[in-house]
C-alpha positions in Angstrom: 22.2 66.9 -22.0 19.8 69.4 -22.1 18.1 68.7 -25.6 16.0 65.7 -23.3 14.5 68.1 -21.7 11.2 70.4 -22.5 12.1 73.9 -23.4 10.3 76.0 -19.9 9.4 79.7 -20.4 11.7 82.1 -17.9 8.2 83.0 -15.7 7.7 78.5 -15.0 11.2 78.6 -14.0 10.7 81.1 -11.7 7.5 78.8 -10.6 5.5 81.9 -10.9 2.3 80.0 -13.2 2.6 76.1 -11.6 -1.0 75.7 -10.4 -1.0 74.2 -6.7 -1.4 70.9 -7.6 1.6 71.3 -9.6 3.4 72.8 -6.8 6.5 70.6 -6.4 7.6 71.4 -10.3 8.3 75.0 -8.9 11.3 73.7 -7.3 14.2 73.3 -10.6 15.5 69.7 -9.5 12.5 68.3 -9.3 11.4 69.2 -12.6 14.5 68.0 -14.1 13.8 64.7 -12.2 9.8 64.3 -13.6 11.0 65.4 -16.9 13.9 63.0 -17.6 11.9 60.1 -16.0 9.1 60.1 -18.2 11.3 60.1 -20.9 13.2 57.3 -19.8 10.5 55.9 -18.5 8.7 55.6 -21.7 11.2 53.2 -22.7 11.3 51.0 -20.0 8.1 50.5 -20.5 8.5 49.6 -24.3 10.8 47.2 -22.8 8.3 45.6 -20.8 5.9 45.0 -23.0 8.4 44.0 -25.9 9.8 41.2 -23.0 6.9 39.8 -21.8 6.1 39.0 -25.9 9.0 38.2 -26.2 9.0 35.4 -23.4 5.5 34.2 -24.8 6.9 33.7 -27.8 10.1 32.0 -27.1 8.3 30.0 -25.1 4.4 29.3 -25.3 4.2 29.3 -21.7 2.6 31.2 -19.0 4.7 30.1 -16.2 7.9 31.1 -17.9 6.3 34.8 -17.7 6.0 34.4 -13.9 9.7 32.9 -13.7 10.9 36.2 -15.5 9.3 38.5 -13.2 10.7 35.8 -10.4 13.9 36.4 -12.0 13.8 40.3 -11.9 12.6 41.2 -8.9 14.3 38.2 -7.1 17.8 40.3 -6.4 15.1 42.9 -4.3 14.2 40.3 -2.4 17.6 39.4 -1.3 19.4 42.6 -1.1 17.3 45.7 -1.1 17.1 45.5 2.8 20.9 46.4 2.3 21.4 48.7 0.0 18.8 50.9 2.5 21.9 51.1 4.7 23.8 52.1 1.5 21.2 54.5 0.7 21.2 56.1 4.5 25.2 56.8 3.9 25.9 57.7 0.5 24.8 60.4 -1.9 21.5 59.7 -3.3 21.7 61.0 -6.4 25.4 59.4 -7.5 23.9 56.1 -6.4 20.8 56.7 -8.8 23.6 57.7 -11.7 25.2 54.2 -11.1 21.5 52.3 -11.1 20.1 54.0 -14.3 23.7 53.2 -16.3 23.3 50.1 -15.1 19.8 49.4 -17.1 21.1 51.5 -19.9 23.6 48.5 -20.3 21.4 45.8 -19.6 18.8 46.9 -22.3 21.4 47.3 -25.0 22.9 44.1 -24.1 18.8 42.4 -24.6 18.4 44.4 -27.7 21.9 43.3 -29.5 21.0 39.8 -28.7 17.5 40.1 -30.1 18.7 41.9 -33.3 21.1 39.2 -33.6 18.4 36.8 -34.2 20.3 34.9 -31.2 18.3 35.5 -28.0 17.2 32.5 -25.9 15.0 32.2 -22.8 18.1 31.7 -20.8 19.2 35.2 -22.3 16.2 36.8 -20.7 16.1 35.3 -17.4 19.5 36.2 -16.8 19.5 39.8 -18.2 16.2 40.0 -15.6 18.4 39.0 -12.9 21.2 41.5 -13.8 18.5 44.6 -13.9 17.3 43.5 -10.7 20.3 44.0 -9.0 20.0 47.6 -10.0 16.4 47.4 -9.1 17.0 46.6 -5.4 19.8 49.4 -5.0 17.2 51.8 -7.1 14.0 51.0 -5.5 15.2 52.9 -2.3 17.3 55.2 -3.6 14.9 56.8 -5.9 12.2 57.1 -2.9 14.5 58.2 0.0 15.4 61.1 -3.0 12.4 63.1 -2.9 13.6 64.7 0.6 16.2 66.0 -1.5 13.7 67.4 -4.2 11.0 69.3 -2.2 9.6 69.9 1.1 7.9 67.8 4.5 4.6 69.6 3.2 5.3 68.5 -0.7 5.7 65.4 0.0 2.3 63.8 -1.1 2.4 66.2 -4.0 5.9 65.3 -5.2 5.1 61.2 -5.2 1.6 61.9 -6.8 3.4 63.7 -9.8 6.4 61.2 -9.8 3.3 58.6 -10.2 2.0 60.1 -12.7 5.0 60.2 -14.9 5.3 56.7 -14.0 1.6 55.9 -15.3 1.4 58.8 -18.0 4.4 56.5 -19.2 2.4 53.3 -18.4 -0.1 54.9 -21.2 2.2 55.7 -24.0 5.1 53.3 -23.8 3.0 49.7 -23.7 1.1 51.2 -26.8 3.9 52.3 -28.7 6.1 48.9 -27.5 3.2 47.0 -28.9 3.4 48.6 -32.8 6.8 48.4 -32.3 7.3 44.6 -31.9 4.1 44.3 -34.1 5.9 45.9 -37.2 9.9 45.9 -36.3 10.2 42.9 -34.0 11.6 43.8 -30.2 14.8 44.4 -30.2 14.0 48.4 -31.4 11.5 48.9 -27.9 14.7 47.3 -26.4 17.0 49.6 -28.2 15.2 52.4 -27.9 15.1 52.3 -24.4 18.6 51.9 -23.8 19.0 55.1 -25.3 16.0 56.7 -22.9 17.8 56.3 -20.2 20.3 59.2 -21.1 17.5 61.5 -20.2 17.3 60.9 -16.7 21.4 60.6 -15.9 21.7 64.2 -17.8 18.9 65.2 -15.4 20.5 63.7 -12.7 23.6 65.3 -13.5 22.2 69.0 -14.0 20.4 68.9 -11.1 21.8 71.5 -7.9 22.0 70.1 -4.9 23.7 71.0 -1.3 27.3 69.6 -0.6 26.7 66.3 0.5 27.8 65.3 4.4 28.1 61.9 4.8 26.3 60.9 8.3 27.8 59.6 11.2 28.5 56.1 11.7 26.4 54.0 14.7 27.9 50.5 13.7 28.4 48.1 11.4 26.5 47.5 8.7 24.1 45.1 10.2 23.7 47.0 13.1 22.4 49.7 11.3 20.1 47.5 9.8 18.7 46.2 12.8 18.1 49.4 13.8 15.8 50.6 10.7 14.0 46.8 11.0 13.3 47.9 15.0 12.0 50.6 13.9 9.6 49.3 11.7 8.4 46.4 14.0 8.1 48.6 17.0 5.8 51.3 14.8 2.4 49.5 14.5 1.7 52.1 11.7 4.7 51.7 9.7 4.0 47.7 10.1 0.9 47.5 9.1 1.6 49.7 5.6 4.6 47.6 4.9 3.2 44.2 6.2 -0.1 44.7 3.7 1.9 45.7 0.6 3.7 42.6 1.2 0.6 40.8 1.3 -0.5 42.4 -1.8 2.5 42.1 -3.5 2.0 38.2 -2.8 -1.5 37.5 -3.6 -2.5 40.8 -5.7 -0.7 43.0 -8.0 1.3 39.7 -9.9 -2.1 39.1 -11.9 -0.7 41.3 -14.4 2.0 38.7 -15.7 -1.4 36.7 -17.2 -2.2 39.8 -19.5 -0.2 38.5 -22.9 -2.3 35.0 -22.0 -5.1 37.2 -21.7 -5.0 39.2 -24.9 -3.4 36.5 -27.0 -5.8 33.2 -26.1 -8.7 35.0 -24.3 -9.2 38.2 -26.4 -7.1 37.2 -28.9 -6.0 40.5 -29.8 -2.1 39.9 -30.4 1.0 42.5 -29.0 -0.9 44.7 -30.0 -4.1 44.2 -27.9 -1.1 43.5 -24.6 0.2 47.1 -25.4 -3.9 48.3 -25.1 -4.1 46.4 -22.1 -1.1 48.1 -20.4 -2.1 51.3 -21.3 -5.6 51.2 -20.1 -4.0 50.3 -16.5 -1.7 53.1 -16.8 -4.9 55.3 -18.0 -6.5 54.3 -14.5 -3.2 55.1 -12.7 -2.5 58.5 -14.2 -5.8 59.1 -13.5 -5.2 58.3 -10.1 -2.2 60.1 -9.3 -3.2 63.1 -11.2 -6.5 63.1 -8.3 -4.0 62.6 -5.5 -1.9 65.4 -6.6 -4.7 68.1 -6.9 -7.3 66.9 -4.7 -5.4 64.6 -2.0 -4.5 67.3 0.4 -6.6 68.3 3.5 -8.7 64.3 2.5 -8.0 61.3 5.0 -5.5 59.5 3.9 -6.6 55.9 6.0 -9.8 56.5 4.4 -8.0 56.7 1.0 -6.0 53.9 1.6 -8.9 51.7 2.8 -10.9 52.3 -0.7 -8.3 51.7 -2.8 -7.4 48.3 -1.4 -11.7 47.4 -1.9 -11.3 48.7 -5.2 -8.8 46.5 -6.8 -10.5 43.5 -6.0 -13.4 44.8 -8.3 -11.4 45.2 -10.7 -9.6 42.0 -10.7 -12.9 40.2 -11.1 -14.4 42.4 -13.4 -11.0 40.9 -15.5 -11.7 37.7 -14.9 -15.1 38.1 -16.3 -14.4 40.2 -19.2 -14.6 38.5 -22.7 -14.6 41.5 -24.6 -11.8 44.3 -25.1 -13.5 47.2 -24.0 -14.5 45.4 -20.8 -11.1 44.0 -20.4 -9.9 47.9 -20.7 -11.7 48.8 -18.3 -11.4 46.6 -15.9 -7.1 47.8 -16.2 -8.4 51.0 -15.6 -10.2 50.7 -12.4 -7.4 48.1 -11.5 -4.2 50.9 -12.2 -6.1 53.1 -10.3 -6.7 51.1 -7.5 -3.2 50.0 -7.3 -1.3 53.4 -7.5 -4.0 55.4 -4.8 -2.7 52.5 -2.5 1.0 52.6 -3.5 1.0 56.5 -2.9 -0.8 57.2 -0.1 1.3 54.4 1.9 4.4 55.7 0.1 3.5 59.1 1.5 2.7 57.7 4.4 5.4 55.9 5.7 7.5 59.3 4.4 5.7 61.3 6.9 6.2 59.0 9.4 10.1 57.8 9.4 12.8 60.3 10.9 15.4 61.4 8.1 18.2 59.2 9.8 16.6 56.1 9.3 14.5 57.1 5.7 16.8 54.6 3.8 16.2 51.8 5.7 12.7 52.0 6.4 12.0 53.0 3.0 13.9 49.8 2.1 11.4 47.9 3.9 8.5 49.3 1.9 10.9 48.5 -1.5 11.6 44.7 -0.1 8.1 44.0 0.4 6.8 45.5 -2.9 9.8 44.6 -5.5 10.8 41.7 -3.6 7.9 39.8 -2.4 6.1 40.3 -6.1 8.5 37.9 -8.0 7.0 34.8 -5.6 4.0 36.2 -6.5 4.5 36.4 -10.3 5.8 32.8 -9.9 2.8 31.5 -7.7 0.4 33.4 -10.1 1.5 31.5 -13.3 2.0 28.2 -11.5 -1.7 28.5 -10.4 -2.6 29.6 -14.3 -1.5 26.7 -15.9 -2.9 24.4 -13.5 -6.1 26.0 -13.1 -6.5 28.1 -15.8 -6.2 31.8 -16.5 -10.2 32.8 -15.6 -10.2 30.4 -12.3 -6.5 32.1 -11.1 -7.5 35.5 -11.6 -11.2 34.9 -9.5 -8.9 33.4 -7.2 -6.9 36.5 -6.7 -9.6 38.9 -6.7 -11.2 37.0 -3.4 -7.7 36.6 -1.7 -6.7 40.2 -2.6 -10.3 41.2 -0.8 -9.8 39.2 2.5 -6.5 41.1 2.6 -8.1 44.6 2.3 -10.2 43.7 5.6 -7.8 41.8 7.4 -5.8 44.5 7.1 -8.5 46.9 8.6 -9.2 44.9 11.4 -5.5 44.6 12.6 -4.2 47.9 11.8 -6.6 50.4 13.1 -3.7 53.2 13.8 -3.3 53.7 9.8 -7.0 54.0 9.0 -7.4 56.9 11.2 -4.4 58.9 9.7 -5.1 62.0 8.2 
């Protein structure tokens, strides 16, 4: 599998010429890791963009793009706070094998049905539910893995660059998904990211890691996971991270399932103009990780935290008052910057914080309330769009989203002063 992978010159390898803010691609599995995700992710996010047109299309409707996001996300609501005990007693790595084969399948499934000319609405929302099963064994999985990748002190550094792959994606895959349906239709983004996912099981698979030792039992299933849940509500820290990406999840972030409404009836720029929209969020994401990952060590991370959460309500209303595409574009930017900073820094957070015996299950939490609390907010967010309209939902959002960022000031004061 190694053709997926960039050709690395002997002396990187060695991680003899990785600047420090590049630190954690010194170590060999986590540069097969960033590698064969941003390939794969690339696709998945050709996928999105090529789903969420193809939902407006089939449908006309802006509540059947929340129900879709309901629909994918809904299986991490109900079951990613056990598959953290999964996570806790299996190897990582094989369990992120199984997850990644399992979208491989669901995306080529989508894309025969498309190409068929046969695809209903019905198609989509169950296909959304089938990669959300994967989703709510992956979510964990893949951030409990980076203690397997680098070191304690990496840690910010490591999620930082896995961000940016994740947005440096965000940038190129929504742009290319959107000349993609624009000129071939969907079900090529949907084929081609079937095939993406190859890069990151061969990575997966390449990778060398220590013999794995499966930990000692302390109970049943459900005692474990009373145990990781005790934790979390017994560490005001922990709780307040978790409890405000929750809220966010809710009230916030799910104002990006009105963006083909948005480009298509307020811009009126088309696929096309949705694909220009995603990648100017993931332009303000990369943007932000990229800062985290050379600047965000020795800076305080409360303080961080505390800006980022004030900044996405700017952006959201800056959104809701844009009428033009360049200050639509910008208004992504500043909002995918916004987000990621906060998903991070209490990301790396939270990994500071939990011992490695209950990483899984905590780490679950932070998955549950971020996966599985956004598909009620993707469904509130397009209920409240078609009955109030897609300028007066998104003002809505940006003033809830701001009396979230100081509520969650005032009651968490332990994670504002964390360095």
């Amino acid at each position: 599998m190694r053709f997926f992978l960039p050709q690395i010159s002997p002396q990187l390898r060695l991680g003899m010429r990785w600047p420090e803010g590049l630190r954690s691609l010194r170590r060999r599995n986590f540069r097969l890791f960033f590698f064969g995700q941003l390939i794969s992710l690339i696709g998945s996010w050709m996928q999105t963009t090529a789903q969420q047109w193809l939902v407006y299309r089939l449908t006309g409707s802006e509540l059947s793009l929340g129900v879709v996001t309901f629909a994918s996300f809904l299986p991490v609501l109900l079951l990613s706070l056990g598959m953290g005990v999964l996570v806790d007693r299996f190897e990582r790595r094989r369990l992120l094998v199984l997850t990644q084969s399992w979208f491989l399948l669901q995306a080529a499934v989508l894309a025969l049905l498309t190409a068929l000319g046969v695809v209903q609405y019905s198609h989509v929302l169950l296909l959304a539910l089938f990669a959300g099963i994967g989703n709510a064994l992956d979510m964990p999985a893949r951030q409990s893995f980076y203690v397997d990748l680098v070191d304690r002190d990496e840690m910010l550094n490591a999620i930082a660059l896995n961000s940016s792959v994740f947005n440096g994606a965000r940038v190129i895959g929504p742009a290319i998904g959107g000349l993609v349906v624009a000129a071939m239709g969907e079900a090529p983004a949907f084929g081609l990211n079937a095939i993406s996912f190859l890069a990151v099981i061969g990575a997966l698979l390449m990778m060398r890691l220590p013999p794995f030792v499966p930990p000692p039992r302390t109970g049943s299933g459900l005692a474990e996971l009373r145990q990781g849940l005790s934790y979390l509500v017994h560490d005001r820290r922990v709780l307040g991270l978790v409890s405000l990406v929750a809220a966010f999840s809710v009230f916030g972030f799910p104002y990006i399932v009105l963006l083909p409404v948005i480009a298509g009836e307020v811009l009126g720029t088309g696929a096309a103009g949705l694909g220009g929209l995603l990648a100017a969020q993931g332009v303000g994401a990369l943007a932000s990780a990229l800062g985290l990952a050379f600047l965000g060590e020795g800076r305080s991370k409360g303080r961080m935290l505390l800006a980022s959460r004030v900044l996405l309500p700017v952006a959201v209303l800056l959104l809701a008052v844009a009428r033009t595409t360049p200050a639509a574009l910008v208004a992504m930017a500043l909002g995918g910057y916004a987000l990621i900073n906060q998903l991070a820094i209490t990301n790396t957070m939270i990994q500071l914080i939990v011992p490695d015996a209950l990483r899984g299950r905590v780490l679950s939490t932070y998955t549950w309330a971020l996966g599985g609390f956004w598909p009620i907010g993707a469904l509130l967010t397009g209920w409240m769009a078609e009955a109030l309209g897609v300028t007066r939902t998104v003002l809505l959002v940006a003033g809830i989203s701001a009396g979230i960022a100081l509520a969650g000031w005032a009651a968490f004061p332990g994670v504002r002063r964390m360095d």
